[in-house]
C-alpha positions, 0 to 999 in steps of 0.5 A: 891872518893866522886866526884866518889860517886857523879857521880854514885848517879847521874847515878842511879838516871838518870836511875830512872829518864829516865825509869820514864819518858819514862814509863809515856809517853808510857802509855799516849801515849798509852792511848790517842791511844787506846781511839782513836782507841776503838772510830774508831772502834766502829763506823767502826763497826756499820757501816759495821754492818748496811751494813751487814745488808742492803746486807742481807735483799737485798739477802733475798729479791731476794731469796724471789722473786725468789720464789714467781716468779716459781709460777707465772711462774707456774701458767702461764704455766698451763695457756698456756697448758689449752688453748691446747683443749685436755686438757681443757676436759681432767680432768685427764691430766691436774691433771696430768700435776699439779702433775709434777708441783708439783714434779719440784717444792719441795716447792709447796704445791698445784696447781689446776685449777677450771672453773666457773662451779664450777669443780675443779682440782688440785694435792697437797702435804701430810705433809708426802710428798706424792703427791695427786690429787683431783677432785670435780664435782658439777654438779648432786649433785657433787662428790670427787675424792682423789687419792695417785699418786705413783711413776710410775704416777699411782693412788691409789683411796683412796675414792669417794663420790657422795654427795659433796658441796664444790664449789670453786667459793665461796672461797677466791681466786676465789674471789680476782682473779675474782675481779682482772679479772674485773679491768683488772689486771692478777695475784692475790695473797691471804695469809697468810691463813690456808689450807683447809685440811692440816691446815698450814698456807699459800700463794696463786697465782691466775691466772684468765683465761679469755676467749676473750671476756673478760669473766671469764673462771676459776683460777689457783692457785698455794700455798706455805706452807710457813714453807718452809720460816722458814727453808729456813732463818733458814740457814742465819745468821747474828752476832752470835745469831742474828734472820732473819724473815718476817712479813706483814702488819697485823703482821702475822709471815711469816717465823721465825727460827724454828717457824712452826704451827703444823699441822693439816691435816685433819681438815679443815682450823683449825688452827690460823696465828701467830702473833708477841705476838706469838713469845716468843722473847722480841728482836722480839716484840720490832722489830715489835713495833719499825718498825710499830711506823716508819712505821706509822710516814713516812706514815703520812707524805707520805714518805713510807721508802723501808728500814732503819736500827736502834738501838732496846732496848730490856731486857736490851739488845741493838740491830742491827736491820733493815728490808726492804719492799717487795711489793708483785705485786697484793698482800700484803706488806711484810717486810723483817727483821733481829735483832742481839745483838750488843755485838755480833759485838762489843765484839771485844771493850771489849776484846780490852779496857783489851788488852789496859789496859794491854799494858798500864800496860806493859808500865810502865813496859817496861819504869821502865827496859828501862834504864837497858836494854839500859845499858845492849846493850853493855854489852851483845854482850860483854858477848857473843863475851866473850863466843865465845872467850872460844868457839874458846879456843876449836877450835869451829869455826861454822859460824855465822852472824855480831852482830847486834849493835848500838855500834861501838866499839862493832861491830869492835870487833865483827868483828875482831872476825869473821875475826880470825875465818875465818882465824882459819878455814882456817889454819884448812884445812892445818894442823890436827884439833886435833892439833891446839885444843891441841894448843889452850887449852894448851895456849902454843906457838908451839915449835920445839920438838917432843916425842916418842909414840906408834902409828899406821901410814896409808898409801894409794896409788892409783894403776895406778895414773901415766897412768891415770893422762896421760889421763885427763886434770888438772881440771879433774885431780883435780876434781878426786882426791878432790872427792877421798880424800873427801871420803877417809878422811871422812873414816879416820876421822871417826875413829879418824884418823889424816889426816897428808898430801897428797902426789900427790894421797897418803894419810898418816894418823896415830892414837894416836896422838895428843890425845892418843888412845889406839885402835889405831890399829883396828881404824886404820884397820876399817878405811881401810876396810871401806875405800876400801868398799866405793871406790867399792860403787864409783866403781859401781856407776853411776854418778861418772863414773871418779871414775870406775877405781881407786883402792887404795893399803893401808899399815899400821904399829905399832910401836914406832914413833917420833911425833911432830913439825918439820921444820925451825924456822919460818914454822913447820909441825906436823908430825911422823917420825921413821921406823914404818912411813917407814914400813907403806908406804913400806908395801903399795908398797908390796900389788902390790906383793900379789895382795891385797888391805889392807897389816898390819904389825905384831904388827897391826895385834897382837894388833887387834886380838880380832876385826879383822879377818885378814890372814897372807901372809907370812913374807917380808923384805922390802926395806930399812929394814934388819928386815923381818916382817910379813905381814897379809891382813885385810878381814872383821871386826870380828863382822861380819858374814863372813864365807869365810873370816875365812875360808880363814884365817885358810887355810892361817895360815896352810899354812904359817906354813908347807911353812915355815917348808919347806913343800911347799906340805902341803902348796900348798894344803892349797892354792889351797883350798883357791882358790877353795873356792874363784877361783879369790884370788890373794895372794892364787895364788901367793903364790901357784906359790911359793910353786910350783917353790920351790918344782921343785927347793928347797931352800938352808939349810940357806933359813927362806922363808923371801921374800926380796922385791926389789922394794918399 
């Protein structure tokens, strides 16, 4: 006993020791791969993050070029359509021609031509989107044209004036275009500025027109109110909270999320650019610091950079950050920018340092219940295969897969388990499964005995079997009557019948045993109704055209029957025996008689009165039998509504009675009108026939109007 103490002290200490030692490795292990992990990824991250931002500004920096490239586009159209001579005396058409330059173009805020004498043409957009043409003279002291174009191209004059003195030749862009016309060069750009008249900052393309001799005919221009910019970047995103924005060289704020000069139309070129101080945005400003401070180191040393991305401190905040230079042909340098929070990118490391510190914790965990959960590998599949064990105690035999296990032994009995059901299931399909569970919870081996019980017994036949087997091969044969037999046991079962045996194409069944029942009767009877309404369904439906012709004759009796085990000493059968078996299957012949489906005995019919309605037929003495019975026929269940059926039944039980007091007058009236309520009965018309050959021939004194049948 002490070796034993000793040997389970040592167990328990093994398990402490096991699971110990198992719980630190996994968190060390744990650890160690997490630290490497949170590493990797925190330089995977930053640098798909820089590659974010290198496709972003490279996106950014097409779109912006697209945008600029519709004006040069514009501008050099134009530029064709005045070498057309209508035009070039045509004020009016070429004001026209810029206004559906405007219209093609949402983000054009002017296009306008003005010639070296000082004429200016040009159409422009409203802050409130309208679109206007203006025209200045200053010959004879000069003039001014303003004018709304609406929507059928017509003009609304809002005013004229004779005295004007605005020259576009003194402006910034006839300058800049003019200086570029005489160092060879075409399209010039002016900008950031603020618009003349609508107060809002802006860009302007000068095109110079130059005459072939090198002279200087006049410019075309075409601007961009670049709060277009703003809302245009507004809609990209980088990280969560991260900005996109352009500059130039002198610091302007091109386009920032959000940010729009307010304007001021009306009041000349009143208005101011803004600059970075501008921006309320610490991020920004340090973005601009640390960008120009760059800028200037590669420009020293002559190594203009096109684009780098780099970390920006900001309030206590780290940044992802980068930009790119966009050089602008014939005009100022931009620089193309985005910042996000790095938090934005890397939050995903802190959530994972908690998750690692987590998994640790379930580690140590895991390794503290590692020994029991080994000890437990065997113990539980044995728990369970315990449970299926009381499980086929109940005859409960559902299907399962093999035990998954390390355990050998474990899985031979698992597998000898398996092996057992399947045999169980496979001697179910021969005898009644209420009986082999009755077997199995009695724990009692089966017997040769039996036991006297009331019972009711069920017999069905097919009518005409025989001349159809006669026309069908055996597989037809089989497949027949597998779907019959399919369909009518559900019926049974149903009902909780007992399926005794198949005899060719008979099915006999009885109720009340194993398990006592106490309706057995009216289970009995449901269970033939609904029976010959499920073969009428299979009659009638299409796909089971084998079924068309196949009709079922049932009997059914009850009475005191022997049931139990019978056979030899080596094979038994559960089965009942006695006269009431007898009188169900002879009950079953005698349909062929009254030309009905369904035929009960006396007893089954006193003892389903109550939920049956069922009409007598008359009284037979079967084959075999010296006792007459009388026999009623089952048309419906009595919670249906089924005015016919309890027509009938009345004229039946009048009928049956005057027959039987030998008034076979009264009797055949009652018959007939059975079957003028219902013209294709069978049994109203045979036992009308027998009332009338009685009437031509009466019966002797000794005759009690049984009907002795023949014939099985």
């Amino acid at each position: 006993m002490a070796m034993a103490g000793n040997r389970q002290a040592r167990r328990v200490q093994y398990r402490v020791g096991l699971g110990v030692t198992v719980s630190l490795l996994l968190a060390s292990t744990v650890a160690l791969v997490a630290w490497a992990s949170l590493a990797n990824t925190r330089a995977a991250i930053i640098e798909l993050t820089d590659e974010q931002v290198r496709e972003l500004l490279t996106s950014l920096d097409i779109r912006v070029r697209e945008h600029l490239q519709s004006a040069v586009t514009a501008a050099e159209l134009s530029e064709k359509m005045l070498n057309n001579a209508v035009l070039r005396e045509d004020r009016d058409v070429l004001a026209r021609h810029f206004t559906e330059v405007l219209r093609a173009n949402p983000t054009f805020a002017w296009a306008s031509y003005s010639n070296e004498l000082g004429n200016f043409t040009g159409a422009y957009r409203a802050p409130d989107a309208s679109l206007h043409v203006s025209q200045t003279t200053i010959k004879d002291s000069g003039s001014l044209l303003d004018a709304t174009v609406r929507d059928d191209a017509t003009w609304l004059r809002h005013y004229e004036q004779t005295a004007n003195d605005y020259d576009p030749r003194d402006e910034e862009f006839y300058q800049a275009a003019k200086k570029a016309a005489q160092e060879g060069g075409k399209i010039v750009w002016i900008g950031p500025v603020i618009f003349y008249d609508e107060g809002v900052p802006g860009i302007t393309c000068a095109n110079p027109r130059i005459a072939k001799n090198g002279s200087l005919l006049g410019v075309l221009t075409v601007d961009f109110n670049v709060n277009f910019l703003s809302d245009f970047i507004s809609k990209l995103h980088f990280g969560t909270h991260g900005k996109v924005f352009i500059f130039d060289e002198n610091r302007h704020v091109i386009a920032y999320p959000g940010l729009q000069l307010k304007e001021n139309a009306g009041q000349g070129a009143q208005g101011k650019l803004i600059t970075e101080a501008d921006v309320a945005d610490p991020a920004f400003q340090a973005f601009i610091a640390k960008v120009t401070a760059t800028d200037a180191l590669a420009g020293s040393r002559k190594q203009a950079l096109s684009e780098e991305q780099f970390p920006v401190l900001a309030a206590g905040h780290s940044y992802v950050a980068g930009y790119r230079r966009l050089k602008v042909a014939g005009g100022p340098t931009w620089f193309l920018g985005a910042y996000a929070p790095e938090s934005d990118f890397t939050g995903v490391l802190a959530r994972n340092r908690r998750d690692a510190f987590v998994i640790a914790v379930v580690a140590l965990c895991v390794g503290l219940l590692l020994t029991m959960i080994l000890a437990r590998r065997i113990s539980v599949p044995l728990t369970r295969l315990a449970a299926e064990m009381e499980e086929v105690g109940d005859f409960q035999l559902n299907v399962r897969p093999a035990v998954k296990t390390i355990f050998k032994e474990v899985a031979t009995m698992d597998q000898s388990l398996l092996h057992m059901k399947g045999s169980l299931r496979s001697f179910s399909y021969y005898v009644p499964r209420d009986l082999v569970r009755a077997m199995l919870e009695s724990g009692q081996e089966a017997t040769l005995q039996g036991q006297s019980r009331e019972m009711t017994v069920y017999f069905s036949d097919i009518a005409g079997m025989t001349s159809m087997a006669e026309m069908m091969t055996p597989d037809q044969l089989v497949h027949l009557l597998s779907r019959y037999f399919d369909e009518m046991t559900q019926m049974i079962a149903s009902q909780g019948g007992t399926v005794d045996k198949f005899i060719g194409d008979a099915i006999m069944a009885f109720w009340g045993a194993p398990a006592p029942t106490a309706d057995h009767a009216a289970r009995a009877c449901e269970a033939a109704l609904r029976s010959q309404r499920k073969l009428a369904e299979l009659r009638a439906a299409p796909n089971v055209p084998e079924l068309a012709k196949i009709y079922a004759r049932i009997g059914i009796a009850t009475g005191d029957a022997l049931v139990g085990n019978v056979g030899s000493h080596d094979r038994f059968n559960y089965t009942v025996m006695g006269d009431t078996v007898n009188l169900a299957s002879r009950l079953e012949g005698l349909n062929k008689l009254y030309g009905t489906e369904i035929l009960i005995s006396d007893p089954t019919g006193q003892a389903l009165r109550e939920g049956i309605i069922a009409r007598p037929v008359g009284v037979a003495q079967v084959k075999g039998k010296r006792q007459c019975v009388e026999v009623w026929e089952p048309l419906c269940l009595a919670s249906e509504d089924n005015p016919v059926a309890r027509e009938l039944t009345r004229l039946f039980v009048e009928g049956l009675a005057a027959y039987l007091e030998r008034d076979f007058q009264a009797a055949a009236a009652q018959y007939e009108a059975a079957l003028r309520l219902r013209p294709e009965d069978k049994p109203a018309a045979v036992l009308l026939e027998r009332c009338l050959e009685l009437l031509i021939a009466p019966p002797p004194e000794a005759w009690n109007g049984v009907y002795i049948a023949t014939e099985k």
